[in-house]
C-alpha positions in Angstrom: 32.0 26.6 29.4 29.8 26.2 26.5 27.7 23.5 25.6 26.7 22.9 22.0 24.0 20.6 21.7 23.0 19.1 18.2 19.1 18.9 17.0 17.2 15.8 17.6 16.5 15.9 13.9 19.7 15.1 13.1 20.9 12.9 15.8 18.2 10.7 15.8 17.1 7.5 13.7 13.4 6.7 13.0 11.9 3.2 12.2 8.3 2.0 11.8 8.1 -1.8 12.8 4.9 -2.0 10.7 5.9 -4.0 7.2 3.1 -2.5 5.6 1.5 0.4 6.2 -1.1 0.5 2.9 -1.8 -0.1 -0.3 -1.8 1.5 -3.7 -4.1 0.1 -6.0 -3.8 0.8 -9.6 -6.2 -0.2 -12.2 -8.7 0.9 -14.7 -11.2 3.2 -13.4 -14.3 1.2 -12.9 -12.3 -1.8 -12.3 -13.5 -3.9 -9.5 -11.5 -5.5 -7.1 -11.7 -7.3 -3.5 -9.6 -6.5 -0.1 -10.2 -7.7 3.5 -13.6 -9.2 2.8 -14.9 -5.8 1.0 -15.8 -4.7 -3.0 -13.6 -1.5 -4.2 -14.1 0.2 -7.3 -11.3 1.9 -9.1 -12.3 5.5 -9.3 -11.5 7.6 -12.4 -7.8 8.7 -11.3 -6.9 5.1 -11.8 -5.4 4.7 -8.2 -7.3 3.8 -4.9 -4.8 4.0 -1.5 -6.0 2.1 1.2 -4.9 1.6 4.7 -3.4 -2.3 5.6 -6.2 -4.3 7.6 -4.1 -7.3 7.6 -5.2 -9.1 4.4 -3.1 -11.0 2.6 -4.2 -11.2 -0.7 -6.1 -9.1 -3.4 -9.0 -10.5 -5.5 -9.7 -9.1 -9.0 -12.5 -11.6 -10.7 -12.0 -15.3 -10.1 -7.6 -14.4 -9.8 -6.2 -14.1 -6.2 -3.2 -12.5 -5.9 -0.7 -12.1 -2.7 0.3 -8.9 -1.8 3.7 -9.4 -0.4 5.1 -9.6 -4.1 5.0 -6.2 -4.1 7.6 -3.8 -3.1 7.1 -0.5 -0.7 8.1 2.5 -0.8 9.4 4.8 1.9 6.4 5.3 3.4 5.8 1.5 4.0 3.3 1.9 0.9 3.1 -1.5 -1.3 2.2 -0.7 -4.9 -0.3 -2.9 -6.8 -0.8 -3.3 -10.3 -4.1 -5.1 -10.9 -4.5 -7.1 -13.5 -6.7 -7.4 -16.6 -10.3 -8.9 -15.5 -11.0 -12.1 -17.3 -13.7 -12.0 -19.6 
């Protein structure tokens, strides 16, 4: 009698139950921004990925901006477009 027995890989079914895993921050390099309590800096690719620390909101100049607005990607990735500073 043989027994055929199917890869894990296909058989099985993966979830995360973490909403969001990170961020993707896109902006204009240089552009300053604030996330869980801290001061990030757009660097020159124009992106900045950060890992979730619970915050729920972004702040870019005096604007403060929730972060659940945003959708995720496969990876549990949300994808923010920051906005224009004020002058």
């Amino acid at each position: 009698m043989t027994t055929i027995i199917l890869p894990l890989i296909l058989a099985a079914h993966l979830t995360c139950g973490i909403g969001t895993v990170g961020y993707r921050f896109v902006g204009k390099p240089g552009q300053k921004f604030e996330y869980g309590r801290r001061t990030y800096m757009v660097p020159p690719q124009g992106w900045i990925e950060l890992i979730a620390d619970g915050a729920t909101t972004v702040r870019v100049g005096r604007r403060r901006i929730p972060l659940n607005i945003w959708p995720a990607d496969q990876f549990s990735i949300r994808h923010v477009a920051l906005p224009k500073e004020e002058e």
